[in-house]
C-alpha positions as CSV (number, residue, x, y, z in Angstrom):
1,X,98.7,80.2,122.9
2,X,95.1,79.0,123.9
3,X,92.5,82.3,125.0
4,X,89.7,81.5,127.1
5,X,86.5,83.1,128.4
6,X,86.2,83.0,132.4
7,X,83.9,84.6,135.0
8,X,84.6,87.5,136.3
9,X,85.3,85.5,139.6
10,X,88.0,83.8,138.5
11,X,91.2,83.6,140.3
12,X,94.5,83.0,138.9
13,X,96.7,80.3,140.5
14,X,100.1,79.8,141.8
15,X,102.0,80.3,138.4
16,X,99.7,82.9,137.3
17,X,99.6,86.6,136.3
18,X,96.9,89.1,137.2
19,X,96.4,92.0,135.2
20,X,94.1,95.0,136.1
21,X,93.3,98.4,135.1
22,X,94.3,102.2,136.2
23,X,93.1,105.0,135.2
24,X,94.2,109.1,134.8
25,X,96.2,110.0,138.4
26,X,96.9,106.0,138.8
27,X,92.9,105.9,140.1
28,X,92.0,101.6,140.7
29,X,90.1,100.3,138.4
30,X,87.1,98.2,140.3
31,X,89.0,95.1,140.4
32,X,92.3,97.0,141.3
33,X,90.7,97.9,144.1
34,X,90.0,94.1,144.8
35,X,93.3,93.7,144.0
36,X,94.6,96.0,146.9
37,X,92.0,95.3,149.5
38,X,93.0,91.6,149.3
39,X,96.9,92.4,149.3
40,X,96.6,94.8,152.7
41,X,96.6,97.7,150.2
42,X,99.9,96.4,148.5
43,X,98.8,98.0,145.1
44,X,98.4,101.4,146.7
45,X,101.7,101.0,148.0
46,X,103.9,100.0,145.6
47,X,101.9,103.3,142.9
48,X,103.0,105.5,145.6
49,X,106.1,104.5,146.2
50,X,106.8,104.9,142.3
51,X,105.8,107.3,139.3
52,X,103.0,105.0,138.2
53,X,100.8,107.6,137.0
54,X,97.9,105.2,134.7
55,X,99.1,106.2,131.7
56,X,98.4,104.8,128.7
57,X,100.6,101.7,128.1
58,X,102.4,102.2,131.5
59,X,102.6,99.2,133.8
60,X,103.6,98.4,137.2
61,X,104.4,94.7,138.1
62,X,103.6,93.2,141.8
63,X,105.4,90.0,142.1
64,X,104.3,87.6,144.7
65,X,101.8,89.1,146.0
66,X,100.8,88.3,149.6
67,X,97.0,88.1,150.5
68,X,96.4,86.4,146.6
69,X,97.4,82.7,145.0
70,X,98.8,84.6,142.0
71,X,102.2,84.6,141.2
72,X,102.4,88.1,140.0
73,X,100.0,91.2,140.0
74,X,100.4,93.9,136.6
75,X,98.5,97.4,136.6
76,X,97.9,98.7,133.3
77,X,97.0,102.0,132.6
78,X,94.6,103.1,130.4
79,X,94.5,107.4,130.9
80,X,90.9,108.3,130.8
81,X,88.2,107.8,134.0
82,X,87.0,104.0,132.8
83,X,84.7,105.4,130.1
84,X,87.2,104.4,127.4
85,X,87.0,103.0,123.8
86,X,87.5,99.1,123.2
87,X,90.7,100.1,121.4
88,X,91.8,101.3,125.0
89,X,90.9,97.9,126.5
90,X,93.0,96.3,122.9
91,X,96.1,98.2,124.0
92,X,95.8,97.4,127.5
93,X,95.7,93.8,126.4
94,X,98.3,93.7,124.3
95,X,100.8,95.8,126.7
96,X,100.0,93.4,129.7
97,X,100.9,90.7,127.3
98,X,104.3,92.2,126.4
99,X,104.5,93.2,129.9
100,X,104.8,89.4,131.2
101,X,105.1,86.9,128.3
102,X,108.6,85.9,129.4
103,X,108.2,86.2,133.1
104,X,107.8,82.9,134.0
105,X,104.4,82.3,134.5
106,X,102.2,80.0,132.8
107,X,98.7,81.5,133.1
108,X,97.4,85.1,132.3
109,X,94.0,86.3,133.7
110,X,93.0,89.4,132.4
111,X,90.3,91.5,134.6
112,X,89.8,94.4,131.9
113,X,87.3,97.4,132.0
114,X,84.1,95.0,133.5
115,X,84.1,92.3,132.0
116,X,80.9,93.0,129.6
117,X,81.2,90.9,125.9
118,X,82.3,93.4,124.2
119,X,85.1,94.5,126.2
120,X,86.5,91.1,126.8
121,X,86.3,90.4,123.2
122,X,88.7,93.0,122.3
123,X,91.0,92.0,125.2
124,X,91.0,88.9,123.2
125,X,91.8,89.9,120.3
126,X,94.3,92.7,121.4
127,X,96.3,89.4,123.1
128,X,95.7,87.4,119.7
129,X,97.5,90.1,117.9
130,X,100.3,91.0,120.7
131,X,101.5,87.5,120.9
132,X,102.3,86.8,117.1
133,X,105.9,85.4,116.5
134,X,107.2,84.5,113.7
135,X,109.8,81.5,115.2
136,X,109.0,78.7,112.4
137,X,112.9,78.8,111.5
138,X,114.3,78.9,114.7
139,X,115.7,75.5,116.2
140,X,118.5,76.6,118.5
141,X,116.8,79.4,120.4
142,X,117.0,79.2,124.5
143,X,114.5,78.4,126.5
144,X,114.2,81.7,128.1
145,X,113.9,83.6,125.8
146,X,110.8,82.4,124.9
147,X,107.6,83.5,125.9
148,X,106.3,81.2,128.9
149,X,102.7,82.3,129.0
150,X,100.8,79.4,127.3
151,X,97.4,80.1,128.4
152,X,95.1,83.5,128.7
153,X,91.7,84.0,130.5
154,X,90.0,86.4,129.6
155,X,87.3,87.8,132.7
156,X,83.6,88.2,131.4
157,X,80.1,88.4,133.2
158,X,79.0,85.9,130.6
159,X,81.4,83.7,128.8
160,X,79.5,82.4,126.5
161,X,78.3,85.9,125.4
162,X,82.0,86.9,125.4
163,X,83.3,84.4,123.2
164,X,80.2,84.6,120.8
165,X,81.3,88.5,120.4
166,X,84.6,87.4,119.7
167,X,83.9,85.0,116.9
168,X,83.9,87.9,114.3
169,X,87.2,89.3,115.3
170,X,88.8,86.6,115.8
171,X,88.5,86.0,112.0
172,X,89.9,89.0,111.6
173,X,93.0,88.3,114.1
174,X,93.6,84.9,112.2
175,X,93.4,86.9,108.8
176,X,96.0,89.4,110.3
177,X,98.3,86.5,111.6
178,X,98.2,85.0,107.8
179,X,99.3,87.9,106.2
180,X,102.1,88.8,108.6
181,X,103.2,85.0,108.1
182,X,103.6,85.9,104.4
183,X,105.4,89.2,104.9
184,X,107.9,87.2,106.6
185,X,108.8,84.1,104.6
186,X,112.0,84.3,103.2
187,X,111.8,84.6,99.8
188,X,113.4,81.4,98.9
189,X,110.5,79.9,100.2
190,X,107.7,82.6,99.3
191,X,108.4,82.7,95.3
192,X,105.3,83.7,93.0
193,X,104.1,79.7,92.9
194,X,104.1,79.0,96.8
195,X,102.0,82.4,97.6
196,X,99.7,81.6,94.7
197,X,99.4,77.6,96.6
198,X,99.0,79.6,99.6
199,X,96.2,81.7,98.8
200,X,94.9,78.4,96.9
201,X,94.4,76.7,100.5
202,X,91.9,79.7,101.4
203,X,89.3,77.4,99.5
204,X,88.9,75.9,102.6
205,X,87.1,79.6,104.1
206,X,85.1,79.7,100.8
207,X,86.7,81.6,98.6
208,X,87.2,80.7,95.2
209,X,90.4,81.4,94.0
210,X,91.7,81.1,90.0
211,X,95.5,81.2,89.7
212,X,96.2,82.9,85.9
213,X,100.0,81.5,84.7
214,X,102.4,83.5,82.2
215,X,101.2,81.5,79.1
216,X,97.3,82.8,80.1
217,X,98.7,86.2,80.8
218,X,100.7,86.9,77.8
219,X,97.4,85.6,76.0
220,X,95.4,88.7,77.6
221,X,98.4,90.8,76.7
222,X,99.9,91.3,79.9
223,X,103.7,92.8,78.7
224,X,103.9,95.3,81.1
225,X,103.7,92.6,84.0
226,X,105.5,90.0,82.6
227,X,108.2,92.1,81.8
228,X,109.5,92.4,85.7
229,X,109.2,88.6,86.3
230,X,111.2,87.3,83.0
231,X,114.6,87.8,84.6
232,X,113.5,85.1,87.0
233,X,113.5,80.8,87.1
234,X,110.5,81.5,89.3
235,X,107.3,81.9,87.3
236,X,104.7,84.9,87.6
237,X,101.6,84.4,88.7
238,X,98.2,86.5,89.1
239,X,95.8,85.5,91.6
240,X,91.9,85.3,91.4
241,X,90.2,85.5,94.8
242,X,86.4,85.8,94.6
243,X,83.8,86.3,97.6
244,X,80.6,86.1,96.9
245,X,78.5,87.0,100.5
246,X,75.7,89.3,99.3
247,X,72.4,88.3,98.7
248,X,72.7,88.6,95.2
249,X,75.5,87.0,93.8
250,X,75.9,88.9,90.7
251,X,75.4,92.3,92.4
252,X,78.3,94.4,91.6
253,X,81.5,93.7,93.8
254,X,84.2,95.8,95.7
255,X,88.0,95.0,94.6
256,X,91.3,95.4,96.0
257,X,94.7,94.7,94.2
258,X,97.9,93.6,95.1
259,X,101.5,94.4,94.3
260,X,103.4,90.9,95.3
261,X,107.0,91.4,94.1
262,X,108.1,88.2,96.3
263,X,111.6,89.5,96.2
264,X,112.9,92.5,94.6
265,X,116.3,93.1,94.0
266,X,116.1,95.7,91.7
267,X,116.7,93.8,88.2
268,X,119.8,95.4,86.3
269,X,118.6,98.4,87.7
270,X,120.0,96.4,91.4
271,X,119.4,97.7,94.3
272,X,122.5,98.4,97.2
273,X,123.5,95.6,98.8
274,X,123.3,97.1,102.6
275,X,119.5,96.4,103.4
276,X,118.5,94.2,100.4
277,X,117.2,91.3,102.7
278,X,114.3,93.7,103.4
279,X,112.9,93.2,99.9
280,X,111.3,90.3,101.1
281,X,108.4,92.1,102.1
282,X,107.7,94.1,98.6
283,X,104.4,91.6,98.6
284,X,103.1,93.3,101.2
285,X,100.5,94.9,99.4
286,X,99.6,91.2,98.1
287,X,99.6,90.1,101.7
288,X,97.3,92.7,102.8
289,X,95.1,92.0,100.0
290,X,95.0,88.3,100.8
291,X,94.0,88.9,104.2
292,X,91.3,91.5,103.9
293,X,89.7,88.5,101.5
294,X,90.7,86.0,104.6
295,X,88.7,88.3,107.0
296,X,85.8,88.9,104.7
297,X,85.5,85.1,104.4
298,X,85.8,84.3,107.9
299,X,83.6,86.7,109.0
300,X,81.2,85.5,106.7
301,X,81.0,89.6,105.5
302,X,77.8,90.4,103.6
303,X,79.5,92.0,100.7
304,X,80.6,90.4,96.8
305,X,84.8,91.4,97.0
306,X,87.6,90.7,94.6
307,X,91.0,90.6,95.2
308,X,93.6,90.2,92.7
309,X,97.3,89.7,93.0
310,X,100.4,90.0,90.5
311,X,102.8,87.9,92.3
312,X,106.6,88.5,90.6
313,X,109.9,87.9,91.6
314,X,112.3,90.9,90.0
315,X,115.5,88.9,89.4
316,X,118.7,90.4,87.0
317,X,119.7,87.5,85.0
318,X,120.6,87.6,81.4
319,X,116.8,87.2,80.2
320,X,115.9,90.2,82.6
321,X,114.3,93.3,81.1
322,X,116.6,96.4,80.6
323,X,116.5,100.0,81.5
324,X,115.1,101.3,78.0
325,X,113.3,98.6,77.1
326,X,109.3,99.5,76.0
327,X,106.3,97.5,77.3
328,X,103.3,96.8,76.0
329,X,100.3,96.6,78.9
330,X,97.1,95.1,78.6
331,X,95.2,98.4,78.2
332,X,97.6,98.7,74.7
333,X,99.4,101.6,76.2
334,X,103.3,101.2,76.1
335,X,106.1,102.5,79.0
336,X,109.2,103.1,78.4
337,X,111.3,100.9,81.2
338,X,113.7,103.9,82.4
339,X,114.6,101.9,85.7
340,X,113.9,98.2,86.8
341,X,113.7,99.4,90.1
342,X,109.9,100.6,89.8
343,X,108.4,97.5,88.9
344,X,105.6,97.7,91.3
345,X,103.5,99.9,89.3
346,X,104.2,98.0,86.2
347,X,102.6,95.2,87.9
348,X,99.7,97.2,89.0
349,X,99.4,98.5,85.7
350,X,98.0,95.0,84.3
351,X,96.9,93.8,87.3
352,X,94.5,97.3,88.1
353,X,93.6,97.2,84.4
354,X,92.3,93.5,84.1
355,X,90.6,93.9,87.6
356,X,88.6,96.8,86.1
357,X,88.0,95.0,82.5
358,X,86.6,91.6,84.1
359,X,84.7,92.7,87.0
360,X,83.6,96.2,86.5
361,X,83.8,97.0,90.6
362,X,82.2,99.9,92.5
363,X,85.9,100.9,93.7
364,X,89.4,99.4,93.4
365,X,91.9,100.0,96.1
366,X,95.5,99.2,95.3
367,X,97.9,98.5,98.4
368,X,101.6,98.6,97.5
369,X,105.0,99.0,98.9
370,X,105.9,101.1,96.3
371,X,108.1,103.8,97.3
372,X,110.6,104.8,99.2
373,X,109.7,108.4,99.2
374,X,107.0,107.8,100.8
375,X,108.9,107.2,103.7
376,X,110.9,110.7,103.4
377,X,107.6,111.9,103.3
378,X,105.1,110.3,106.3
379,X,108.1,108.5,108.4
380,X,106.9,105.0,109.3
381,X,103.4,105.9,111.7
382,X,101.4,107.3,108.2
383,X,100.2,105.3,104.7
384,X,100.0,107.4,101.8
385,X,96.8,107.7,99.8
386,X,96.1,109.1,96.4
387,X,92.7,108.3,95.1
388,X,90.2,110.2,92.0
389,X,87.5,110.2,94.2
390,X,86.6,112.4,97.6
391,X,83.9,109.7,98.7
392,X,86.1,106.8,98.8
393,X,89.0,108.7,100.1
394,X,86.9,109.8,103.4
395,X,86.1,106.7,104.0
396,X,88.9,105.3,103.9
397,X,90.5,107.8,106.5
398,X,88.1,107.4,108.6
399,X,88.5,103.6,109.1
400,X,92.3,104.0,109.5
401,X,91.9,105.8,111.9
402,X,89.2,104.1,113.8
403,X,91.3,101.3,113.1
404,X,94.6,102.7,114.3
405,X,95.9,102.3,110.7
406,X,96.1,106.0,109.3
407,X,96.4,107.3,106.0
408,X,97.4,111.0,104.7
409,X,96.1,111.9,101.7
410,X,98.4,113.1,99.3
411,X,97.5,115.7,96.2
412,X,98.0,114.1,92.3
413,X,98.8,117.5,90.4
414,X,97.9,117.2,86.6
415,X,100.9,119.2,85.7
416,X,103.4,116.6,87.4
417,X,102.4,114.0,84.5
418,X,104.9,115.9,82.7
419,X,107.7,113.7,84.5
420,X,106.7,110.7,82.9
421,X,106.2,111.4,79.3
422,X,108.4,109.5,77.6
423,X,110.4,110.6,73.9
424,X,109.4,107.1,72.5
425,X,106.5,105.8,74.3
426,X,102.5,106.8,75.8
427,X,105.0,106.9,79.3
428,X,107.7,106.0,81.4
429,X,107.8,104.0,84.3
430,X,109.7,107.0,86.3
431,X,109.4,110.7,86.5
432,X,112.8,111.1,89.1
433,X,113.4,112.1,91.9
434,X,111.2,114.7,93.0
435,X,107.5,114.0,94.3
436,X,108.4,110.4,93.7
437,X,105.1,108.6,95.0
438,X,102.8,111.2,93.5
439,X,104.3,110.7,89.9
440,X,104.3,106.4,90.9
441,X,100.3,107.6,91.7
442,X,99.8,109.5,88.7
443,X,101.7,106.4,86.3
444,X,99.2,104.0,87.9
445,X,95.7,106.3,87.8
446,X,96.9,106.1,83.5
447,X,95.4,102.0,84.1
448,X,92.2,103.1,86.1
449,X,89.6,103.8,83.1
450,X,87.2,106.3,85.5
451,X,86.3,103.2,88.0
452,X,86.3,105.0,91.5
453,X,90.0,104.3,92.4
454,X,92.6,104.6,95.6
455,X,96.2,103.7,96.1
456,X,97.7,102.5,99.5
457,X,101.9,103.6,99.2
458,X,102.2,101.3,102.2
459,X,106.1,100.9,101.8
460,X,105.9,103.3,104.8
461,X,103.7,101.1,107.2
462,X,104.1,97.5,106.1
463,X,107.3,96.4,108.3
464,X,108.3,98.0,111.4
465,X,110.9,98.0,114.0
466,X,111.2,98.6,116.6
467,X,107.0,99.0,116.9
468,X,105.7,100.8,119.3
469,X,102.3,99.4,119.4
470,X,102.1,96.4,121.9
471,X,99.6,94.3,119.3
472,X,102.1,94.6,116.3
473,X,105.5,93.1,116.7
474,X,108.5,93.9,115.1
475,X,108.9,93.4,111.5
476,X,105.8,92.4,109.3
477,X,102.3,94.1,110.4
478,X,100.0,92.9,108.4
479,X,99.1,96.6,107.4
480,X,95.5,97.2,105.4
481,X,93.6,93.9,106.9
482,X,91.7,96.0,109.2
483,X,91.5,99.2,107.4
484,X,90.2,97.7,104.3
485,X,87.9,95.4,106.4
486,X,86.7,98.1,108.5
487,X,85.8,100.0,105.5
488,X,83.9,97.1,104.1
489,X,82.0,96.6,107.7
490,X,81.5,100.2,107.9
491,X,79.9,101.2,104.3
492,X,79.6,98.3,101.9
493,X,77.8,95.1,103.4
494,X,73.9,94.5,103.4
């Protein structure tokens, strides 16, 4: 799909779609009212003859409308009096999108909250993010059921201004659009070695990137990683990413880490049949990781970032680690391997404690699908956070929800350490069933040696359906890219 900046005179043509903007009590938005006064007051009509009321997402759709060229006329609603946020002009975007992607028509003109650069720029991007399908694999499917609209125009009093605004989110859209691509490779394509090539061909954004094999990690003593991938053909891998946009090159960096368990089937500790395809997207912390670093590349973000990735594939052949087995990690401390089934924090573990060791960051922000219980306990709308440190915490609640990605922080009580002590070991890898991603938390905080420190539980957030948000489709979201980038924008560049 090709986005474009038009004036704000622009008409749409004969296989066209209009879409315009009503507010609280189904009040016309300035270029509704164009709308209607060209149509004989068709609009006004077809709102009261309805229970269009301009609320938010709501839409009312005018097909061949007479007194215009265009083939169809959409009112969006947006709540509010027109003094709204961008992220109301995102949504309205994205639902207008949804609204008439298969209709039939070609062309999409979007006439959205005035047309000033700013504005237009997030109806861009809220489209940008709304039309993302994942239909690589698909060779049979019918013509219409796919969506028709090819082109959007997006209305602006200056074009040029528009699109210039848009440059900076737009890296941020693409960064998105590669991470949910990732999420949603099968995992007989997306093994450890493919995501590692993957993130290899960011080079070309300039990032450096340094892939670190098995041989190199059992070297820095990595047995705590390893350990997940050795039941698998597929080799283990743990990514580098380096950018390097302050002014000072050596100035101290920020640093996110990945869990990338490319397919996780439990290892001898397996996993239920029913559902197991899911476990694809266990890299989903990895993915989000990867595109945060996309963004802050594209962007061009003033700000020195690491991002690190353990990329394994948990596999239960006869080589594969078993329940009981002890671990030795990088830091020297050992884990008892109770279940093979929580294997993301064993690659955290490694991955959080050479992170810290080589770099020495101002903060490290782990993203991982890590639990299930975090589910029982947020449902699918909230991320959980655990963090040593009120500062970075607040922050990072604050850009979730500026970014409409929230978090909820959740307590790390001392005293719930006792579920992981282990008979033979410094820990196990499991403390049961109760408070299940706060004793996950307090397993990995063991590998974060007083660096300022968060963990993302995004298992919760990271795939969705159905989705209820018009600029996330169903399945992978690409959860954390704007959050962590947001954060970045908002306290750590200059």
């Amino acid at each position: 799909m090709r986005i474009e900046f038009v004036t704000a005179d622009t008409q749409a043509g004969a296989n066209a779609a209009l879409a315009v903007l009503a507010y609280e009590a189904a009040a016309l938005s300035p270029e509704a009212k164009a709308v209607n006064e060209a149509t004989g007051g068709a609009l006004a009509r077809a709102v009261a003859g309805g229970r269009f009321t301009g609320a938010k997402g709501q839409t009312l759709d005018l097909v061949a409308p007479a007194g215009l060229e265009a083939a169809r006329v959409l009112l969006v609603g947006v709540d509010g009096d027109g003094a709204f946020e961008p992220e109301a002009v995102e949504l309205a975007a994205g639902h207008a999108f949804q609204a008439l992607k298969a209709s039939g028509v070609t062309e999409l003109v979007l006439k959205l909250g005035g047309g000033d650069a700013e504005t237009a720029a997030r109806a861009a991007f809220g489209v940008k993010l709304a039309a993302y399908r994942f239909d690589k694999y698909r060779t049979t499917e019918k013509a219409e059921k796919k969506p028709s609209v090819s082109v959007v125009k997006v209305a602006a009093a200056d074009p040029a201004k528009a699109r210039k605004a848009f440059a900076s989110l737009e890296a941020v859209a693409d960064a998105i659009l590669f991470s949910r691509d990732l999420v949603s490779e099968p995992a007989n394509i997306l093994h450890p070695e493919e995501f590692a090539a993957r993130v290899k061909g960011l080079e070309k954004l300039g990032l450096e990137v340094e892939i670190l094999g098995e041989a190199e990690m059992a070297r820095l003593g990595m047995g705590s990683l390893l350990g997940v991938g050795q039941g698998s053909r597929r080799e283990s891998q743990l990514v580098v990413i380096k950018w390097l946009g302050a002014s000072d090159k050596s100035a101290q960096p920020v640093a996110f880490v990945g869990k990338g368990v490319t397919f996780d089937t439990g290892g001898i500790s397996i996993k239920p049949a029913d559902g197991m395809e899911d476990m694809k997207w266990d890299m989903g912390g990895a993915a989000a990781v990867t595109g945060v670093m996309h963004a802050l590349a594209g962007r061009k973000a003033k700000v020195n970032a690491i991002g690190i990735l353990g990329l394994v594939e948990n596999m239960p052949d006869g080589a594969a680690q078993r329940p009981g087995d002890v671990v030795t990690s990088m830091s020297g401390q050992t884990i008892e391997v109770i279940n093979t089934d929580a294997e993301g924090r064993l690659v955290l573990a490694d991955a959080l404690w050479y992170c810290q060791d080589r770099f020495k960051p101002k903060f490290m922000i782990d993203l991982a699908t890590l639990t299930g219980a975090i589910i029982i306990s947020l449902g699918h709308d909230l991320g959980g956070l655990f963090s040593n440190n009120d500062g970075l915490s607040e922050k990072l609640l604050v850009a979730g929800k500026a970014e409409r990605e929230p978090l909820w922080r959740m307590p790390m009580p001392a005293s719930y350490e006792k579920q992981i002590e282990s008979p033979i070991a410094d820990m196990k890898n499991i403390g049961g069933r109760p408070a299940g991603s706060i004793t996950a938390a307090l397993f990995l905080q063991k590998f974060v040696n007083g660096v300022p420190w968060a963990h993302l539980d995004i298992a919760s957030v990271a795939w969705k359906k159905p989705s209820t948000d018009p600029t996330v489709p169903d399945g992978a979201v690409g959860f954390g890219v704007r959050l962590l980038n947001r954060l970045v924008a908002d306290a750590y560049e200059g």
